[in-house]
MOPAC internal coordinates of N, CA, C and O (Angstrom, degrees):
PM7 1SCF
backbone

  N    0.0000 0     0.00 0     0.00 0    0    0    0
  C    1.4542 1     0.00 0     0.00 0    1    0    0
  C    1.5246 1   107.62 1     0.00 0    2    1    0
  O    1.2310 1   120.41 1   -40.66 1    3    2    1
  N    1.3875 1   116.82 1   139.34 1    3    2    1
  C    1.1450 1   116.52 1  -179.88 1    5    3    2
  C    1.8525 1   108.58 1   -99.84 1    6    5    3
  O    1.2310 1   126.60 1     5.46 1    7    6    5
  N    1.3190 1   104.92 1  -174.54 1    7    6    5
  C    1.9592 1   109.61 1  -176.81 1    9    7    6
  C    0.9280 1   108.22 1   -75.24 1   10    9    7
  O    1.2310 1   122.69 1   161.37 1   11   10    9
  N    1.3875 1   112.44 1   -18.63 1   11   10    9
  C    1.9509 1    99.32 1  -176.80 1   13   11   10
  C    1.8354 1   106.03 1   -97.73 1   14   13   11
  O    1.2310 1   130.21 1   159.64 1   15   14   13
  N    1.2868 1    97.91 1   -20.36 1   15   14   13
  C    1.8411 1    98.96 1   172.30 1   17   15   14
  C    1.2070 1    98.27 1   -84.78 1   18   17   15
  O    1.2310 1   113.01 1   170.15 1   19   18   17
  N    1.1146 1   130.81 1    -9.85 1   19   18   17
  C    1.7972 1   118.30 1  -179.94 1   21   19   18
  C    1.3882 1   103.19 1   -94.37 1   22   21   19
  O    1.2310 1   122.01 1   123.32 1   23   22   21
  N    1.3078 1   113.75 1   -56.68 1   23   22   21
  C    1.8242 1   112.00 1   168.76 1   25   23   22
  C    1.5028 1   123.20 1   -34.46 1   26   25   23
  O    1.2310 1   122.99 1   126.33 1   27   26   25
  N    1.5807 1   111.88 1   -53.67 1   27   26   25
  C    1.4475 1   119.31 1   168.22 1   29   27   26
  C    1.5060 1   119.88 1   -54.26 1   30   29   27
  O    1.2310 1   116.80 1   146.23 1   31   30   29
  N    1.3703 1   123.69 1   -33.77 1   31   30   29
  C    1.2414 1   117.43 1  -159.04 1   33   31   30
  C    2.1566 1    84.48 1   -91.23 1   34   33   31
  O    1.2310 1   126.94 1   111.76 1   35   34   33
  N    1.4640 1   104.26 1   -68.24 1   35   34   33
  C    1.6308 1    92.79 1  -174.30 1   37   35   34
  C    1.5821 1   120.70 1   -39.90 1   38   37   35
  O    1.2310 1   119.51 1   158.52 1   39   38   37
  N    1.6852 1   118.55 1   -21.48 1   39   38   37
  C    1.2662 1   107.31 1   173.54 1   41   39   38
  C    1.5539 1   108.49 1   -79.00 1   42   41   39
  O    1.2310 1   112.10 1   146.34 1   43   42   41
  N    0.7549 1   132.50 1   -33.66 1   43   42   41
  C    1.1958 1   136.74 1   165.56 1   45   43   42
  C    1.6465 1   116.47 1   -39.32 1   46   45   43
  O    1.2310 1   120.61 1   121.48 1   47   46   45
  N    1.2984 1   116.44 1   -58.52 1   47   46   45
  C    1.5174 1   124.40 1   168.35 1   49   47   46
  C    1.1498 1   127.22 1   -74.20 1   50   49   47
  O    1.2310 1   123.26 1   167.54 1   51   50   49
  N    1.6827 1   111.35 1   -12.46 1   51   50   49
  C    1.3008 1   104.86 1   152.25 1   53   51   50
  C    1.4305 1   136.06 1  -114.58 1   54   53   51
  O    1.2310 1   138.42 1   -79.56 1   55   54   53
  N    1.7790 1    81.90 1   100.44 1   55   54   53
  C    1.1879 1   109.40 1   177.55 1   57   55   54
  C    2.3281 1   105.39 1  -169.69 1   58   57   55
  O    1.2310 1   142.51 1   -38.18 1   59   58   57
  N    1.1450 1    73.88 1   141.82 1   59   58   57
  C    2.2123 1    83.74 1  -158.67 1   61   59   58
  C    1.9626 1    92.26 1   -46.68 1   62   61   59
  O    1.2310 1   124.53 1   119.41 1   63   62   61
  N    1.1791 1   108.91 1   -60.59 1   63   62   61
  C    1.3760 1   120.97 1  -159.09 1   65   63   62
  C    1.6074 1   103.00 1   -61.70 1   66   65   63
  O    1.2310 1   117.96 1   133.47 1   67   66   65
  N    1.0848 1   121.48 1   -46.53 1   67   66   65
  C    1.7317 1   133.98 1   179.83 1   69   67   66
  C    1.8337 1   105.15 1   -55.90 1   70   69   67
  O    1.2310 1   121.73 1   126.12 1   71   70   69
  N    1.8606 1   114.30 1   -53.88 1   71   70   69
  C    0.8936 1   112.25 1  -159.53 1   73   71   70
  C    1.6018 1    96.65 1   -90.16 1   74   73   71
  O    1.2310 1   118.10 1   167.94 1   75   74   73
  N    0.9146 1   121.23 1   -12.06 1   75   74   73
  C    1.8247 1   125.07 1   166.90 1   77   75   74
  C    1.5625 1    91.97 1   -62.74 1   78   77   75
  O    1.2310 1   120.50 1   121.16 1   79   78   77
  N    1.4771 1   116.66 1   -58.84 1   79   78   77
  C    1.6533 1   108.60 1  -150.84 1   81   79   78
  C    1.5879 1    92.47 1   -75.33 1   82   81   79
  O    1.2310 1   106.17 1   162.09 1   83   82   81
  N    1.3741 1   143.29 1   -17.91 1   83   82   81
  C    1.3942 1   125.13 1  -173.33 1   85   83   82
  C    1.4077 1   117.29 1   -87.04 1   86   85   83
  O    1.2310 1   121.75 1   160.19 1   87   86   85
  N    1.5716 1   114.25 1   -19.81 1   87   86   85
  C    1.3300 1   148.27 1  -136.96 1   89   87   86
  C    1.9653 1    71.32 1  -108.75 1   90   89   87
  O    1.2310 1   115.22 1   120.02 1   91   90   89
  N    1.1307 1   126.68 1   -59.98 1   91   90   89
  C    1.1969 1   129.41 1  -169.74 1   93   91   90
  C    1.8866 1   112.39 1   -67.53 1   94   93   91
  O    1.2310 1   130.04 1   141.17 1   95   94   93
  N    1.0211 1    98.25 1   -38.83 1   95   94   93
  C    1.7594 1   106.07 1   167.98 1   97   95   94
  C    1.6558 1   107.70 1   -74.41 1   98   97   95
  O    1.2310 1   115.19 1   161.18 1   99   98   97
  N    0.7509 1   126.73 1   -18.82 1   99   98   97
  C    1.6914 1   109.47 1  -164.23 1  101   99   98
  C    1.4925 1    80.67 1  -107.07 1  102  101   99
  O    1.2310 1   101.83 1   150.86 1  103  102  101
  N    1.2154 1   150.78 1   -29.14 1  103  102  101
  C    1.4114 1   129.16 1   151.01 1  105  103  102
  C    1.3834 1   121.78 1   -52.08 1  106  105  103
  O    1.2310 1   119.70 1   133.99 1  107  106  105
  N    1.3185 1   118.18 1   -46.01 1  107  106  105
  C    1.9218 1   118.03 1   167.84 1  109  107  106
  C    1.3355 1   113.35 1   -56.26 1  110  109  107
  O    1.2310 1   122.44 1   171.96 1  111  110  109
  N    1.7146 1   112.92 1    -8.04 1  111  110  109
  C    1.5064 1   102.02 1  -179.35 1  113  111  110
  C    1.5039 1   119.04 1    57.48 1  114  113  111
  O    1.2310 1   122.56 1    -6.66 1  115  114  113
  N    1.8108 1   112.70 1   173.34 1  115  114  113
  C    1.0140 1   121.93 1  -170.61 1  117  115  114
  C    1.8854 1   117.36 1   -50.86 1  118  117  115
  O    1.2310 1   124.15 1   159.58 1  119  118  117
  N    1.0863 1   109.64 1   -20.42 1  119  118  117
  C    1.5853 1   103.70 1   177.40 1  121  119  118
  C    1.6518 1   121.20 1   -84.46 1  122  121  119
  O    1.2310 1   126.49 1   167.67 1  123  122  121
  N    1.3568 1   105.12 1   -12.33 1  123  122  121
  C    1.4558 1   104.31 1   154.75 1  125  123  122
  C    2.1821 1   103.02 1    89.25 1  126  125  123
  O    1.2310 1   135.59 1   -11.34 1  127  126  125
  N    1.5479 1    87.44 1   168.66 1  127  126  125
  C    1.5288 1    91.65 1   178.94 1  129  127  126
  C    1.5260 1    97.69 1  -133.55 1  130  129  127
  O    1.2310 1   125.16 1   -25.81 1  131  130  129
  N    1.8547 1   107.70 1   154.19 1  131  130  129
  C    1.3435 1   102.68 1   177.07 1  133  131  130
  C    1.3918 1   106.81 1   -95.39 1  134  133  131
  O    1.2310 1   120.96 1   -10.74 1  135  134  133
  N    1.1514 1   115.76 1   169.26 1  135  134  133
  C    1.7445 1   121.59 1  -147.76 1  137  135  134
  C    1.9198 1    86.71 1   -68.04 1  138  137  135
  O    1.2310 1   115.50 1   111.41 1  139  138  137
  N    1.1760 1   126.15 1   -68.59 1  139  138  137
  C    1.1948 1   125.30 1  -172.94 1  141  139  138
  C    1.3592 1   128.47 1   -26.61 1  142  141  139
  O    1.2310 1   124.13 1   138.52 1  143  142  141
  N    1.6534 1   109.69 1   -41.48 1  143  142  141
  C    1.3100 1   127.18 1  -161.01 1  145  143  142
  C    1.7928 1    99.27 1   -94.58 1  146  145  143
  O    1.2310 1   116.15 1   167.61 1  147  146  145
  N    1.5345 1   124.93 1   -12.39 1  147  146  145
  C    1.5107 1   141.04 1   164.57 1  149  147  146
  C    1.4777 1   101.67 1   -70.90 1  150  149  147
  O    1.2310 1   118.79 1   112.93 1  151  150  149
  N    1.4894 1   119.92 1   -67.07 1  151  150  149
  C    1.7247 1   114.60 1   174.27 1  153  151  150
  C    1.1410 1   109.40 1   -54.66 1  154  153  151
  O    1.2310 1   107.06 1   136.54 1  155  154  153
  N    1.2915 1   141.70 1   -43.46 1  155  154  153
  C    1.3845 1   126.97 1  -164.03 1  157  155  154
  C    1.6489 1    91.15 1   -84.47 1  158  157  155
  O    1.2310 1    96.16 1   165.91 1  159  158  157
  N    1.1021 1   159.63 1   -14.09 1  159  158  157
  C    1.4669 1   161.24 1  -149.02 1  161  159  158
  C    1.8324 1    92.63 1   -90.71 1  162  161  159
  O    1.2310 1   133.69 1   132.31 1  163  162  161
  N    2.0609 1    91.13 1   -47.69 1  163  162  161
  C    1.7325 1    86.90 1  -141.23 1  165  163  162
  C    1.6226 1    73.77 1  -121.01 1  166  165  163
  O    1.2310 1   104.04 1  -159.33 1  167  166  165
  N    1.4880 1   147.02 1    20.67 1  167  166  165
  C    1.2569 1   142.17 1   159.60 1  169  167  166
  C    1.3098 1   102.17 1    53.99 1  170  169  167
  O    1.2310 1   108.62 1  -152.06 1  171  170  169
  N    1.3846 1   138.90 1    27.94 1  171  170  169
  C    1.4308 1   128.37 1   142.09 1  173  171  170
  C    2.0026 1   104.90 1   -90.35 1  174  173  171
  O    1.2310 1   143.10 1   -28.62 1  175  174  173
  N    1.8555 1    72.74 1   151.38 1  175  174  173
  C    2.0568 1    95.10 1  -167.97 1  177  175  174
  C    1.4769 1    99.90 1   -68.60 1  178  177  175
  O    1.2310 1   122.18 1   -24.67 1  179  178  177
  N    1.1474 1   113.43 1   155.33 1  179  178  177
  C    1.7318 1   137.24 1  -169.47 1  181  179  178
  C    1.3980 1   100.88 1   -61.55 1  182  181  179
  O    1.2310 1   114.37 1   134.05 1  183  182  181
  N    1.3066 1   128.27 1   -45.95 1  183  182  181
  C    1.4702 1   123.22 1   158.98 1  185  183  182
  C    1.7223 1   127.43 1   -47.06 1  186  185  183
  O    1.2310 1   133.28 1   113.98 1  187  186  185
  N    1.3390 1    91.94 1   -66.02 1  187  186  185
  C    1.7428 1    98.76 1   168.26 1  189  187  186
  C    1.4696 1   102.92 1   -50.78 1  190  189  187
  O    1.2310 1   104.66 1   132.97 1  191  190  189
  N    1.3501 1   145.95 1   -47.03 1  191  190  189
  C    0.9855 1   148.64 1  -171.53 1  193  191  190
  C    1.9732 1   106.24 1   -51.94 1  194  193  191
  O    1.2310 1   135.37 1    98.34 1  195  194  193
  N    1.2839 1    87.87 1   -81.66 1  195  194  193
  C    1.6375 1    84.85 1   170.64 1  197  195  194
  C    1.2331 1   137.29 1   -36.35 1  198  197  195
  O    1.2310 1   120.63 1   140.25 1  199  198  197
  N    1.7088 1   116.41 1   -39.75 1  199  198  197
  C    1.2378 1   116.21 1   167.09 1  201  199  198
  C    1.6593 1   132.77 1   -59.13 1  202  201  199
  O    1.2310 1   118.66 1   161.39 1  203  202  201
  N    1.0392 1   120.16 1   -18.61 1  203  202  201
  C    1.8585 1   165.09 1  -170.68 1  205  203  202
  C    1.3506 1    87.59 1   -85.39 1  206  205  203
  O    1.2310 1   111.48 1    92.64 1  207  206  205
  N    1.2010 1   133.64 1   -87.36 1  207  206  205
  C    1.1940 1   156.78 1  -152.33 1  209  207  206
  C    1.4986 1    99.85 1   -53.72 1  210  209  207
  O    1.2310 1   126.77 1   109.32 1  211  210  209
  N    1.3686 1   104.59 1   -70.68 1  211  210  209
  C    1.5287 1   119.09 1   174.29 1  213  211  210
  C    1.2513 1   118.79 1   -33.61 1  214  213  211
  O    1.2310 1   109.48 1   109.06 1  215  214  213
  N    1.6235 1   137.32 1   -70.94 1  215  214  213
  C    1.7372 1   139.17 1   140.83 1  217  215  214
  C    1.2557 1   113.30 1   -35.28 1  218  217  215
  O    1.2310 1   112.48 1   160.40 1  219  218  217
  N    1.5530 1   131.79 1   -19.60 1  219  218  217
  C    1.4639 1    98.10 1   166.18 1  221  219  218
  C    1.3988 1   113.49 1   -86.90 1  222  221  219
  O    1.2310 1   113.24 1   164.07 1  223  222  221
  N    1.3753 1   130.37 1   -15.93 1  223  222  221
  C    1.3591 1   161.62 1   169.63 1  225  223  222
  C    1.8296 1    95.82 1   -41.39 1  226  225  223
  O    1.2310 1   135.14 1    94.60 1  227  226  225
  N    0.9392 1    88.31 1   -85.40 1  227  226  225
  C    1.4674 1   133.16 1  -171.26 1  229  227  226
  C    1.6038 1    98.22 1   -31.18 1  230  229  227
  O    1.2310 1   126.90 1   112.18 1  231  230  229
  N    1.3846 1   104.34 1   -67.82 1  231  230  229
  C    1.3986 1   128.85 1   161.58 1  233  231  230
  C    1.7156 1   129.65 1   -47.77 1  234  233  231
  O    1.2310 1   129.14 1   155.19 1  235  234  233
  N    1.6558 1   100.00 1   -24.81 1  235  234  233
  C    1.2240 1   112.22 1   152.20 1  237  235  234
  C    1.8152 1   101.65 1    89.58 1  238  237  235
  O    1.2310 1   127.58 1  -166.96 1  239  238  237
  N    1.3908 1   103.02 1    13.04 1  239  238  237
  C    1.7159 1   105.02 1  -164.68 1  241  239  238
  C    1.5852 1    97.38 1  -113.97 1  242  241  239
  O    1.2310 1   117.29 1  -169.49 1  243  242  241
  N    1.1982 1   122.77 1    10.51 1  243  242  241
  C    1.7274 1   136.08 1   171.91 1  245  243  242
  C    1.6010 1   101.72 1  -134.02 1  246  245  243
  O    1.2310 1   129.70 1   -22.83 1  247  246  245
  N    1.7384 1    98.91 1   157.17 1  247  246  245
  C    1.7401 1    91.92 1   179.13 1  249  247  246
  C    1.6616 1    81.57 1  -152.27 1  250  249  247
  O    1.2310 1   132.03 1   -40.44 1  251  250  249
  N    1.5038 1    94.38 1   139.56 1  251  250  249
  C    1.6212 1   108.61 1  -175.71 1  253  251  250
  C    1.6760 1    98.12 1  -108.70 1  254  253  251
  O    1.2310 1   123.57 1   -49.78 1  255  254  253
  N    1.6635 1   110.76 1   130.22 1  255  254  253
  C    1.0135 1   123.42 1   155.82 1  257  255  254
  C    1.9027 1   127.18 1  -115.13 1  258  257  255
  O    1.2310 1   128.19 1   -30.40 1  259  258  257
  N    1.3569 1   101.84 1   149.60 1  259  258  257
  C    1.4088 1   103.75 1  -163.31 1  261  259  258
  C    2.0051 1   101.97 1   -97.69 1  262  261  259
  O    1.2310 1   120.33 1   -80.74 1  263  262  261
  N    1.4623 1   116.98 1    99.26 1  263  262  261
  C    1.1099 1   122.71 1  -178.80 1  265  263  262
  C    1.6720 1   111.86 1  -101.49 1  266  265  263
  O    1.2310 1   119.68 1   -81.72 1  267  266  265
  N    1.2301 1   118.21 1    98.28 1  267  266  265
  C    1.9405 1   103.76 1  -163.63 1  269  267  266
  C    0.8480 1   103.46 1    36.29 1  270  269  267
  O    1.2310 1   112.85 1    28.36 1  271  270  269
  N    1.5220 1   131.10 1  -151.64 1  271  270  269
  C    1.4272 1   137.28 1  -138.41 1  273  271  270
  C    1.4513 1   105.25 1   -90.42 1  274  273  271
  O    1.2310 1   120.75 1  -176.60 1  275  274  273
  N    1.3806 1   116.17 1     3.40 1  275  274  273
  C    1.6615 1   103.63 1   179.54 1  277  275  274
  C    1.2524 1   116.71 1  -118.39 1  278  277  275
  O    1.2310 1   107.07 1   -48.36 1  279  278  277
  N    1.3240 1   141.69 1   131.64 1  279  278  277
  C    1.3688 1   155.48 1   174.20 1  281  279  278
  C    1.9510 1    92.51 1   -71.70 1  282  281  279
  O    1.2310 1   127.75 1   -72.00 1  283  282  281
  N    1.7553 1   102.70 1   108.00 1  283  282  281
  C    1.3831 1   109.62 1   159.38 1  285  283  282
  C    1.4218 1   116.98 1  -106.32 1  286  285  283
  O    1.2310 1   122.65 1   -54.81 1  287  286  285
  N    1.2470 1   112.52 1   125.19 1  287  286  285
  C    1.6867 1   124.06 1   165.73 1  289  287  286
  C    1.1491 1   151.68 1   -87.06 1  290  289  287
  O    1.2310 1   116.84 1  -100.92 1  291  290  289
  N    1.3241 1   123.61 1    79.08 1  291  290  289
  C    1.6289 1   111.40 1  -175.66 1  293  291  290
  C    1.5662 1   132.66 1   -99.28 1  294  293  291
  O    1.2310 1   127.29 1    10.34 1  295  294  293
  N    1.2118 1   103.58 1  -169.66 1  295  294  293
  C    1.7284 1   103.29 1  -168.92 1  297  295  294
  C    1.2508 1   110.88 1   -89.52 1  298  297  295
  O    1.2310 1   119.26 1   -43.87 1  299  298  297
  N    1.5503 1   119.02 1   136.13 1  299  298  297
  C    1.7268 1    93.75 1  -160.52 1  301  299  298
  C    1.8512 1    71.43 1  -102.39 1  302  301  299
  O    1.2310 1   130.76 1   -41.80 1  303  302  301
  N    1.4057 1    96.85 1   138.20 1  303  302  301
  C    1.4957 1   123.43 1  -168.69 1  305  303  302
  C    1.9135 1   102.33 1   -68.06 1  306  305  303
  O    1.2310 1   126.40 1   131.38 1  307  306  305
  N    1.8638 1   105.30 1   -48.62 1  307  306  305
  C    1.2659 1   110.07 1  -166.99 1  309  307  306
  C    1.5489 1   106.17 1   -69.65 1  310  309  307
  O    1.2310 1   118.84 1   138.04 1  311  310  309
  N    1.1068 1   119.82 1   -41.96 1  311  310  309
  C    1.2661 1   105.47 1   173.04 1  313  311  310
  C    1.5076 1   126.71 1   -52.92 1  314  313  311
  O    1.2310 1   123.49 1   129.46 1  315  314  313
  N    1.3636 1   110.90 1   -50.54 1  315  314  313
  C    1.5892 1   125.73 1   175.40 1  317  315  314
  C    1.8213 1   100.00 1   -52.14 1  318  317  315
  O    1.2310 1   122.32 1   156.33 1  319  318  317
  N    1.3402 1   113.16 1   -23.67 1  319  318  317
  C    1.4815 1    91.78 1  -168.69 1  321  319  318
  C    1.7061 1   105.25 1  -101.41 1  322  321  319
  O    1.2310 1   128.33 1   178.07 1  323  322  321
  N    1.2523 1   101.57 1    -1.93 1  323  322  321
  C    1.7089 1   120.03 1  -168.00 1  325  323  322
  C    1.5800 1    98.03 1   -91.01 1  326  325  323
  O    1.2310 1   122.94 1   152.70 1  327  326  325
  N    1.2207 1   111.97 1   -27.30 1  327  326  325
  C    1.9559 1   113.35 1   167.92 1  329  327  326
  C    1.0900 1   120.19 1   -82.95 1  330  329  327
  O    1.2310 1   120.60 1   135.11 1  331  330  329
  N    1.7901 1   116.46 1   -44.89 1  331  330  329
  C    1.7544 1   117.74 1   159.19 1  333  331  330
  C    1.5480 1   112.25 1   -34.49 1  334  333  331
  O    1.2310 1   127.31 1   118.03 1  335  334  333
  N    1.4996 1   103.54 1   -61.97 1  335  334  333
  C    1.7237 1   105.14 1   178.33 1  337  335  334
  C    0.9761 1   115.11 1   -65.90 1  338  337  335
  O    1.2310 1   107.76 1   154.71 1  339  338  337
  N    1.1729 1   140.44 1   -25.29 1  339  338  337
  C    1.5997 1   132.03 1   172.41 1  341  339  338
  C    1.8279 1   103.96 1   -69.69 1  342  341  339
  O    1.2310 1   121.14 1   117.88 1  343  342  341
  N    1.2380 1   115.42 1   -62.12 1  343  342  341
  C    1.5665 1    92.15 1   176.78 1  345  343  342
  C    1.3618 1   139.42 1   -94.13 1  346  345  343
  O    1.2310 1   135.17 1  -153.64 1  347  346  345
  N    1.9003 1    88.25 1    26.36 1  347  346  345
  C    1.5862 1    81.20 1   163.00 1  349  347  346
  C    1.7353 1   113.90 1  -123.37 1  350  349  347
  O    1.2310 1   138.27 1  -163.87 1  351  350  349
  N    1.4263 1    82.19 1    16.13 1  351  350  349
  C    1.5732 1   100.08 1  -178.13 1  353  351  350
  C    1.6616 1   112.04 1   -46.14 1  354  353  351
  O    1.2310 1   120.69 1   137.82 1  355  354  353
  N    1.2159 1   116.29 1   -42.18 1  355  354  353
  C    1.7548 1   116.97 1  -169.35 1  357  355  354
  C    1.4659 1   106.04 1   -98.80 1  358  357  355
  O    1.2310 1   116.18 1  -164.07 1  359  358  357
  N    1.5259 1   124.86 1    15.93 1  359  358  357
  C    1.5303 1   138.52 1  -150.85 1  361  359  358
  C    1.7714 1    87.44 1   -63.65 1  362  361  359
  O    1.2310 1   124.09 1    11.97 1  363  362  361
  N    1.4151 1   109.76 1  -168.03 1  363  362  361
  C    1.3193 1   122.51 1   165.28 1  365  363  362
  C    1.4290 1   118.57 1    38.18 1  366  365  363
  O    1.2310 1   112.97 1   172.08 1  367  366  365
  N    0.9533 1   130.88 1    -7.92 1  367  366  365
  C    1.8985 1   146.29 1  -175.72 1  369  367  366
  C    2.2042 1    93.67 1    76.93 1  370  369  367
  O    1.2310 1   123.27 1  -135.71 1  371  370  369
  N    1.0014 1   111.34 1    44.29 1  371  370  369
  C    1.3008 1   128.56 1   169.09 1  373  371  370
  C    1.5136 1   116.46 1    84.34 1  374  373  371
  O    1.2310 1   122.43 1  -164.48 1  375  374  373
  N    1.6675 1   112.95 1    15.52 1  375  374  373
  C    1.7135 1   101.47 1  -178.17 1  377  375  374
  C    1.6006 1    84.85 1  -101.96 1  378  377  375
  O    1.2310 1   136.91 1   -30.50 1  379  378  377
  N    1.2285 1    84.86 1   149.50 1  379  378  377
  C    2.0814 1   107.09 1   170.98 1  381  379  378
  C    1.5168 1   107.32 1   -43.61 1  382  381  379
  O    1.2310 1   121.71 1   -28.58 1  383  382  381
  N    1.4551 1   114.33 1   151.42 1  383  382  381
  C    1.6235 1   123.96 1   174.41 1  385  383  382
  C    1.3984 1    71.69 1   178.58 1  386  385  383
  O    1.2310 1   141.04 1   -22.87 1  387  386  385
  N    1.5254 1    76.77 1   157.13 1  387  386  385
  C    2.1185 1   112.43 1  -170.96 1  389  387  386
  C    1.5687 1    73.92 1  -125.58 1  390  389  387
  O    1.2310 1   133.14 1   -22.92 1  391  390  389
  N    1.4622 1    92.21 1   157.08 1  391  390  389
  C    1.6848 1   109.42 1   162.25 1  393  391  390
  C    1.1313 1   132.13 1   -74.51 1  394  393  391
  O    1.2310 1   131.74 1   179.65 1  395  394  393
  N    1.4452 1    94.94 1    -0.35 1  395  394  393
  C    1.3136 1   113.62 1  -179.07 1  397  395  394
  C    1.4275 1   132.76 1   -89.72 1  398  397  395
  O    1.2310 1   129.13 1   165.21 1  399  398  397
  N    1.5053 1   100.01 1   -14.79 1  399  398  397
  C    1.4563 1   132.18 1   166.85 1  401  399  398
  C    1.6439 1   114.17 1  -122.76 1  402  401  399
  O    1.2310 1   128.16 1  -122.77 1  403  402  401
  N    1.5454 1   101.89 1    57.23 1  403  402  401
  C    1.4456 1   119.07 1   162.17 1  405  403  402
  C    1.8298 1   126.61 1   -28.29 1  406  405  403
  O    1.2310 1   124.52 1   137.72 1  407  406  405
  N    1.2277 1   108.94 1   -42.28 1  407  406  405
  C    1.4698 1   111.61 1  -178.64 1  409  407  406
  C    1.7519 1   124.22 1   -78.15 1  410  409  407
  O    1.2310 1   131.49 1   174.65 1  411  410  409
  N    1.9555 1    95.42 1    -5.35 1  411  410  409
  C    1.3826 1    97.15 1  -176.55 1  413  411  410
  C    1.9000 1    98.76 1   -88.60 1  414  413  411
  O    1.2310 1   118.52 1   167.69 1  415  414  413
  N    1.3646 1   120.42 1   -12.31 1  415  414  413
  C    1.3308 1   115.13 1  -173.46 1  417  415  414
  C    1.3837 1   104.12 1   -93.40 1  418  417  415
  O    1.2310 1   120.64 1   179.98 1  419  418  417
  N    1.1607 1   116.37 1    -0.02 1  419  418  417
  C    1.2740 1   120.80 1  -179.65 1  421  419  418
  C    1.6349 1   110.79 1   -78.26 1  422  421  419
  O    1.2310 1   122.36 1   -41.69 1  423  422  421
  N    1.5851 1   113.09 1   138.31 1  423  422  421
  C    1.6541 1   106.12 1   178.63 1  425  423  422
  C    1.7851 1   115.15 1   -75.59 1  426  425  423
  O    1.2310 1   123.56 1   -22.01 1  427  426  425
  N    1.2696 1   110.78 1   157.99 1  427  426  425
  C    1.2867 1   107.22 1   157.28 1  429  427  426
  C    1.5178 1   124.10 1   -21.08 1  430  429  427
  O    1.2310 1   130.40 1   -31.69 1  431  430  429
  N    0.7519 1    97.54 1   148.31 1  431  430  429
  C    1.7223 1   105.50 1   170.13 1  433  431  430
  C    1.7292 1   114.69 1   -67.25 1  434  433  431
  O    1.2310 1   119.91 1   105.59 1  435  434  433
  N    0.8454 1   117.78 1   -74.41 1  435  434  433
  C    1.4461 1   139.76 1   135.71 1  437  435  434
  C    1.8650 1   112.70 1     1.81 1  438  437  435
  O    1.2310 1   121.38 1   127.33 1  439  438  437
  N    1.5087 1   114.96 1   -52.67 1  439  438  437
  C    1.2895 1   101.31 1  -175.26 1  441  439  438
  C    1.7033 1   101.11 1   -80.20 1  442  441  439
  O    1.2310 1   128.49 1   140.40 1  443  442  441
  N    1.3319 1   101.25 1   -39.60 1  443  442  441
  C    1.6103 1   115.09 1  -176.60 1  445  443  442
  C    1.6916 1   107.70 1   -36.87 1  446  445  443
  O    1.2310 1   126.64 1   125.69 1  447  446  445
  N    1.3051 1   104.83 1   -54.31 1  447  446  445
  C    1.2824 1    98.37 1  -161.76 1  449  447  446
  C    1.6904 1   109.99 1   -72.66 1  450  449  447
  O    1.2310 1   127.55 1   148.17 1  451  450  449
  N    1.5071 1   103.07 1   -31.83 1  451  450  449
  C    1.2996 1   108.51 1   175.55 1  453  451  450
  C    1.8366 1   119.22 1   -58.73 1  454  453  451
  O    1.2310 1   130.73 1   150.76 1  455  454  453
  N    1.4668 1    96.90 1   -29.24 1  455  454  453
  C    2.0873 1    87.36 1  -177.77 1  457  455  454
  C    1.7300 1    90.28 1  -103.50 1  458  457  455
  O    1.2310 1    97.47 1  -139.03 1  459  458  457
  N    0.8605 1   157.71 1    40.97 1  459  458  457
  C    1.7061 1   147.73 1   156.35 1  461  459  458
  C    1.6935 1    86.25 1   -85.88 1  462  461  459
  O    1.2310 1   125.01 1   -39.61 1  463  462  461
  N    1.3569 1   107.99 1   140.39 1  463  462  461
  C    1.5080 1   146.36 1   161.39 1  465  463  462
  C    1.4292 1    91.13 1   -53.72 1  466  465  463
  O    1.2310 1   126.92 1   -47.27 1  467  466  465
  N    1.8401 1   104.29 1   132.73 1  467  466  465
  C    1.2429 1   117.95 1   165.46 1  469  467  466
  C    1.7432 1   116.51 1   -74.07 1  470  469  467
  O    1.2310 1   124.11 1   -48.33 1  471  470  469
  N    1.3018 1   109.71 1   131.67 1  471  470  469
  C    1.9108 1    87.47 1   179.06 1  473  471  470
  C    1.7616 1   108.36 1   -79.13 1  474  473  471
  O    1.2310 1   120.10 1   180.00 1  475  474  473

């Protein structure tokens, strides 16, 4: 992922209603939700809905499929995992850590205290 596909997609998520509705698809998993059954989930109106939808679209981090009469949406996973790797690409000052081992990306103790703002 490049800075301008990473910029587009975080503007996109930031925003409450967008990151509810993506936050709500990547729990529906790969089979997706139809737009109706997302507003009634997260109680934003079918209009507000679309507009949401559209920037996450747009943004390329939602994918609309046409099933009979209902437009279903899911989270396209590779992208979501193509922005994780983009900002955690320079993590650790370049040695490996999984997210899964949180305390290795963590700095010294020692540097921490040294860059915190004096009060």
């Amino acid at each position: 992922m490049d800075t301008i596909n990473a910029v587009r997609a975080l503007g996109a998520l930031a925003h409450e209603s967008r990151l509810a509705i993506f936050r709500q698809l990547v729990v529906a998993g790969p089979q997706g939700m139809a737009a109706g059954d997302i507003a009634q989930a997260l109680g934003i109106s079918p209009s507000g809905l679309s507009f949401h939808l559209k920037d996450l679209t747009h943004a390329e981090l939602v994918s609309p499929r046409q099933e009979g009469r209902f437009v279903i949406y899911t989270a396209n996973f590779d992208a979501m995992t193509s922005l994780l790797g983009f900002l955690t690409d320079n993590c650790c000052a370049g040695a490996p850590c999984t997210a899964s081992d949180p305390a290795a990306c963590r700095p010294p103790a020692e540097t921490v205290k040294h860059s915190r703002k004096r009060k």
